[in-house]
C-alpha positions as CSV (number, residue, x, y, z in Angstrom):
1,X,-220.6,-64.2,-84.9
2,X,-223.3,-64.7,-87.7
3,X,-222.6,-68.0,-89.2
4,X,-226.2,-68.8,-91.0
5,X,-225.6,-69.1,-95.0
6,X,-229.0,-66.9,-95.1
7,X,-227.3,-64.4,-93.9
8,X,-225.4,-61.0,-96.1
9,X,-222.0,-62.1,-94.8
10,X,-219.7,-62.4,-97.8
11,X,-218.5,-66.1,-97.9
12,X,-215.1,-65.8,-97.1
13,X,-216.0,-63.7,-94.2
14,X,-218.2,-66.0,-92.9
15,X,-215.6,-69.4,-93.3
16,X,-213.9,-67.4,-89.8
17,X,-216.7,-66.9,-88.5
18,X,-217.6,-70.9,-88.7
19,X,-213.9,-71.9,-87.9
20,X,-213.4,-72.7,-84.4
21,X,-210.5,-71.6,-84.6
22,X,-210.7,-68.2,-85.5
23,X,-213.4,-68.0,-82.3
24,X,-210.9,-69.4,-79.8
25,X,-208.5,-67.1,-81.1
26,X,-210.9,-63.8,-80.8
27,X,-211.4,-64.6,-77.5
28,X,-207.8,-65.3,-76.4
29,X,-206.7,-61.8,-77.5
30,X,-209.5,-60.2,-75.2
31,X,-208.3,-59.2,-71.9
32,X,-211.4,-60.0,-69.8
33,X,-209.4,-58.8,-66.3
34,X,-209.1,-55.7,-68.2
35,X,-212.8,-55.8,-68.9
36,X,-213.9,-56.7,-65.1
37,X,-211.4,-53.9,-63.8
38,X,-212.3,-50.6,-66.6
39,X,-215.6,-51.7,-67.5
40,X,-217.3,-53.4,-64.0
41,X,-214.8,-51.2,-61.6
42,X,-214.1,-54.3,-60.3
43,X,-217.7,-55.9,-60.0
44,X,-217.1,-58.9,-62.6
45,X,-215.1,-61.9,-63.2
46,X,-214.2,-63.5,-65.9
47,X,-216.4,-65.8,-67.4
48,X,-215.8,-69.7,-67.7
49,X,-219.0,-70.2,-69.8
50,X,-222.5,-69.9,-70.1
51,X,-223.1,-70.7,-66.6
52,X,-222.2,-68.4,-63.9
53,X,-220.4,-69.9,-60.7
54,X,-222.9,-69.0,-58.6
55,X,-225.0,-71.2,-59.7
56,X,-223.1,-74.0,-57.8
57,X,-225.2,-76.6,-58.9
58,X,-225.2,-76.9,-62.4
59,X,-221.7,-74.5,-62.9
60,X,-219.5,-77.0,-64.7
61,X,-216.6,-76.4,-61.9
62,X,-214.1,-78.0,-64.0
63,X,-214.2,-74.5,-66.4
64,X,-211.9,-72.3,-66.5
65,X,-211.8,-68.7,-68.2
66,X,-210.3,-68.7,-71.3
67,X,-206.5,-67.2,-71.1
68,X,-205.7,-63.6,-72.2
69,X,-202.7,-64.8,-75.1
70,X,-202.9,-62.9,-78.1
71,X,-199.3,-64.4,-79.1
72,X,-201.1,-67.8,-79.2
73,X,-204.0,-66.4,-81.2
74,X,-202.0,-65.0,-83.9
75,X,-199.9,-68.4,-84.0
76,X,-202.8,-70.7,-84.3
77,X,-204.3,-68.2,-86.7
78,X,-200.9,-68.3,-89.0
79,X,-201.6,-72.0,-88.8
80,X,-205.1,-71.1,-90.7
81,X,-203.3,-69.4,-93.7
82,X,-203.4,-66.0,-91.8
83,X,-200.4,-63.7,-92.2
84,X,-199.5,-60.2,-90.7
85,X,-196.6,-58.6,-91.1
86,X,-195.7,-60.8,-94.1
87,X,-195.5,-59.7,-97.5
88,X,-197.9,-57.0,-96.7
89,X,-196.5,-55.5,-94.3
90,X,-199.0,-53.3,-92.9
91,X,-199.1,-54.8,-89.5
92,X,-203.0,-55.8,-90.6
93,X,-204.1,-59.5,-90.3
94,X,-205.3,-61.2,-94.0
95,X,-206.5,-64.4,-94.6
96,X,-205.1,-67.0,-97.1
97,X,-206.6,-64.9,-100.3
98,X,-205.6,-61.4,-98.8
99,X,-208.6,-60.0,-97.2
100,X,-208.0,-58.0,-94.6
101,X,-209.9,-59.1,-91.1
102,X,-212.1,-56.7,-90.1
103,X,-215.6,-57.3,-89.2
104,X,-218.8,-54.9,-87.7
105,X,-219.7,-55.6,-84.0
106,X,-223.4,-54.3,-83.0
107,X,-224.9,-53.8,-79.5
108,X,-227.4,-51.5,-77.7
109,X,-227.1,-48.2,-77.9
110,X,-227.7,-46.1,-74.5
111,X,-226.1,-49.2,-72.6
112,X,-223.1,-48.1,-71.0
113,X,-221.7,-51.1,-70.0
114,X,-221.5,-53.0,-73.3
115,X,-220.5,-49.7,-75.4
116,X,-217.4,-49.7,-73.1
117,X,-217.1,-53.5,-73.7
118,X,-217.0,-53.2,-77.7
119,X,-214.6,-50.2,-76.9
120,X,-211.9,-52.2,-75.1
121,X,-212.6,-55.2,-77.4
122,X,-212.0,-52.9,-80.0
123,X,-208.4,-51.8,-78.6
124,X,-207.3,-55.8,-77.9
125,X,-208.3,-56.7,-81.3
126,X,-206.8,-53.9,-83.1
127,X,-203.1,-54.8,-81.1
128,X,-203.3,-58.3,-83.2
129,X,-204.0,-56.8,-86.7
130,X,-208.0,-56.9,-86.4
131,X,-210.1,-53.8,-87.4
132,X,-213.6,-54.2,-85.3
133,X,-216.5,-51.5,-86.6
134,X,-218.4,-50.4,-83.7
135,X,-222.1,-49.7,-84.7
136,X,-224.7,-48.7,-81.7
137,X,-228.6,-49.5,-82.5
138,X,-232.1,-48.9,-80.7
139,X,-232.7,-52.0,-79.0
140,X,-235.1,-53.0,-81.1
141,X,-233.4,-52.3,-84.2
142,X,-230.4,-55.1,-83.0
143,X,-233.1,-57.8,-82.6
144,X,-234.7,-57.2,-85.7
145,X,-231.4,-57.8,-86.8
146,X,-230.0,-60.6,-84.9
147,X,-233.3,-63.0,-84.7
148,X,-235.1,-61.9,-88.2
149,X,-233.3,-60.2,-90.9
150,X,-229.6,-61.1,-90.0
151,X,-228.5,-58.4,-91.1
152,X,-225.1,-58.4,-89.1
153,X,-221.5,-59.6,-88.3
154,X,-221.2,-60.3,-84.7
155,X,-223.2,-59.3,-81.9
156,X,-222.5,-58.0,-78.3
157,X,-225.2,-58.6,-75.6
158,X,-225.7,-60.0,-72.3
159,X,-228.1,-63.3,-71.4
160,X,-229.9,-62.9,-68.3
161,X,-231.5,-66.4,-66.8
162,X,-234.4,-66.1,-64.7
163,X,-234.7,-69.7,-63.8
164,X,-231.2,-71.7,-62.8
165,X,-232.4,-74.4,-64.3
166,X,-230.5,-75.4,-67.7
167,X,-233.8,-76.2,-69.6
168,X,-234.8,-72.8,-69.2
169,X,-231.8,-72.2,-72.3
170,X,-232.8,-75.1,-74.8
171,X,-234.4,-72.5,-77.0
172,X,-230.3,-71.0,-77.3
173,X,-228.6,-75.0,-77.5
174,X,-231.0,-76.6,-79.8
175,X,-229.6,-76.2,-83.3
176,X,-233.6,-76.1,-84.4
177,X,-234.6,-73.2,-82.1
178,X,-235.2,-69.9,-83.2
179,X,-232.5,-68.3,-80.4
180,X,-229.8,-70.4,-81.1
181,X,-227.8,-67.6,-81.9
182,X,-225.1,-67.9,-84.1
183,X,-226.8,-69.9,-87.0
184,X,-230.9,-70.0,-85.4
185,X,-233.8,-72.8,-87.0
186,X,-231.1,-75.2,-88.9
187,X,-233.0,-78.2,-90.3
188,X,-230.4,-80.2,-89.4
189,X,-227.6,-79.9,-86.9
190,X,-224.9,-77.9,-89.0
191,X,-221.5,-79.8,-87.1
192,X,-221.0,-82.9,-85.2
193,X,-221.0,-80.5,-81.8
194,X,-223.9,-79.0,-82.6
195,X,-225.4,-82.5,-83.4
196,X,-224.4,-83.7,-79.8
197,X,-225.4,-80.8,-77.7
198,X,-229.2,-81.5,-79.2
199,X,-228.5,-84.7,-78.0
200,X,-227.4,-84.1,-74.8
201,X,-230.4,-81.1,-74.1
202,X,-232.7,-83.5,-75.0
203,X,-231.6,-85.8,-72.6
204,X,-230.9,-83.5,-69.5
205,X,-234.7,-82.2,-69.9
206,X,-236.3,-85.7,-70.2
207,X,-234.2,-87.8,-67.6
208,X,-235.8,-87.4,-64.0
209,X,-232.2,-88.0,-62.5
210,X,-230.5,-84.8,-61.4
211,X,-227.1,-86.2,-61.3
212,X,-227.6,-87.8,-64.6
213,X,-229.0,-84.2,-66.5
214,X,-226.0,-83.1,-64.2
215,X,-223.6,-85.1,-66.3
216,X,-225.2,-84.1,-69.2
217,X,-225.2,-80.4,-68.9
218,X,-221.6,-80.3,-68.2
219,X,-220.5,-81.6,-71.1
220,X,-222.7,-78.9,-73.0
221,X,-221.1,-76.7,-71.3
222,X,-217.4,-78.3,-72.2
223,X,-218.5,-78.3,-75.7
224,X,-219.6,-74.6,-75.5
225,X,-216.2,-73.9,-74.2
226,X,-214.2,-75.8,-76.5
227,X,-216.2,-74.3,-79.5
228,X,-217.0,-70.9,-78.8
229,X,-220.1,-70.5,-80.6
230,X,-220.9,-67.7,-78.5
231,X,-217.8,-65.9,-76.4
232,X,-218.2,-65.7,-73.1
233,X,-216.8,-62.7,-71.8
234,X,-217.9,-61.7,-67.6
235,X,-220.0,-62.6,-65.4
236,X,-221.1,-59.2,-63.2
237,X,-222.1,-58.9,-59.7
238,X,-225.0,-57.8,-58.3
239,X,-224.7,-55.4,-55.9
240,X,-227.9,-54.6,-53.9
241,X,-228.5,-51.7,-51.0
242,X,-230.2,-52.3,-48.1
243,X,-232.4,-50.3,-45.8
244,X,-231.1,-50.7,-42.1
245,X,-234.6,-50.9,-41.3
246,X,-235.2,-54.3,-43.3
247,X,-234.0,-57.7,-41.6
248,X,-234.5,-61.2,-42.8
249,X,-233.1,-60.4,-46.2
250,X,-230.7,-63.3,-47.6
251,X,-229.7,-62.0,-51.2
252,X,-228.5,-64.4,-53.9
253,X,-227.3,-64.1,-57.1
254,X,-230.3,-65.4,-59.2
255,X,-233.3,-63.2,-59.6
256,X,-235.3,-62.0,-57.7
257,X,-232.0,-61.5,-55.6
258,X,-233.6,-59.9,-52.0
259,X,-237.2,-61.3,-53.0
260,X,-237.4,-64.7,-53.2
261,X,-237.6,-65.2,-49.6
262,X,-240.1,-62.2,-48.9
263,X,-242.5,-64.3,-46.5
264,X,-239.3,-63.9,-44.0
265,X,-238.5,-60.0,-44.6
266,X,-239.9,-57.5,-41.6
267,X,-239.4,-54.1,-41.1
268,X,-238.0,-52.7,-37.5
C-alpha cells in the first residue's frame, strides 16, 4: 500500500493504508492455500515473510504464515470505527466518516501469475465488504509509478533475491532508501518500527558476527510480520527439467539454481 504523504492518495484513504491494522486485517481475509492451489497448481506455499524457508539460514524459523480469518479481520476492523452491515446496510465496508473501502491494485500486465493473484484477491476481499480495482500496466509504466511519480494505491509484484544474504535488501528496509516501498527516501524514520528496523540493518551489515547479524535479522523480519508494510503472500517453487544426459547437477532454490556448481556438471 502507498503510504508516502507525496503521494495523490486522498487523506483518509491513506490513514488505512498507514494503520497496521487495516494491513493485518487485508492479509488475514486472503486465502493464500487458495492462492498456492488455483494460482501455483500446487507449486507454492504460503509465505511467513520476506524470507523464504529455503533459505535455512537466515529464515526466521520461528514465522509462521499469517491465518486465513476474515471473521477476525472484520472484528478488529469494527474495532477501527469500521462498519458493514450497520446503518448502511449494503453489505459494503465504510470507515468511521462513511467512505466506502475500496482501493485500485496495479501489477504487470502479460504476467499470468500475478493477474490471477489480484483476481482471487479480488474475490477474498470483496466477501468482507472490500471493492479492489484491478488495473494491468506495461511493466515499465508500474515502476514509473511505484518508485517516481506515485501515482498509485497498492501494488502487486514479486521480489526476487539473487544473493541470500540479508544486506542484499537494505535498499527495501532502510526508511531512507529509494526502494523502501511503501513510503521510499523519508528523511526521518516515519514510526518507531521503521526507526528500529534502520537500526537493526545497520547493525546486521556492520557486525562481522554471523550469529549476532543472525539475531538481528530475525527480529526485522518479526517486525515485518507484525506490521505488514508489505504483505507477504507465497513463496513459489522452482521447478527445473533435467536432461538424462546431465549428471552432477545439485539444484537449490537460490539462483542460479542448476548453475552454481557447474565446475562439477558432465555430460554422458
Amino acid at each position: 500500500f502507498n503510504q508516502s504523504p507525496s503521494a495523490s492518495v486522498p487523506e483518509w484513504k491513506r490513514k488505512w493504508f498507514t494503520s497496521a491494522v487495516f494491513r493485518r486485517a487485508i492479509s488475514a481475509s486472503i486465502h493464500r492455500d487458495d492462492l498456492a492451489r488455483i494460482v501455483f497448481r500446487g507449486h507454492a506455499h504460503p509465505a511467513a515473510g520476506p524470507v523464504s524457508p529455503s533459505n535455512r539460514f537466515w529464515f526466521n524459523a520461528s514465522l509462521k504464515p499469517f491465518p486465513f480469518d476474515p471473521q477476525a479481520a472484520l472484528r478488529s476492523l469494527a474495532k477501527e470505527g469500521f462498519v458493514r452491515d450497520g446503518v448502511l446496510h449494503d453489505g459494503i465496508l465504510h470507515d468511521r466518516d462513511g467512505h466506502a473501502v475500496e482501493f485500485s491494485l496495479i501489477t504487470n500486465s502479460g504476467n499470468r501469475p500475478r493477474e490471477a493473484m489480484a483476481a482471487v484477491i479480488q474475490d477474498d476481499l470483496r466477501k468482507i465488504g472490500i471493492q479492489v480495482n484491478i488495473v494491468t500496466l506495461d511493466f515499465s509504466s508500474l515502476i514509473e509509478r511505484i518508485a517516481k511519480t506515485l501515482q498509485y494505491e497498492a501494488c502487486l509484484l514479486g521480489f526476487s533475491n539473487v544473493e541470500i544474504d540479508p544486506v542484499e535488501e537494505m535498499n527495501i528496509w532502510l526508511s531512507s532508501g529509494i526502494q523502501h516501498q511503501w513510503w521510499p527516501s523519508q528523511k526521518t524514520p516515519a514510526t518507531p518500527w521503521e526507526a528500529r528496523i534502520d537500526q537493526l540493518e545497520l547493525l546486521q551489515a556492520s557486525e562481522p558476527s554471523r550469529e549476532l547479524r543472525k539475531k538481528a535479522f530475525d527480529e526485522v523480519q518479526r517486525i515485518a510480520v507484525e506490521q505488514e508494510p508489505i504483505i507477504y503472500l507465497v513463496n513459489p517453487d522452482y521447478l527445473t527439467a533435467i536432461s538424462p544426459s546431465l549428471h552432477g547437477l545439485q539444484p537449490v532454490a537460490a539462483p542460479p539454481q542448476i548453475l552454481w556448481n557447474i565446475e562439477s556438471l558432465r555430460l554422458e
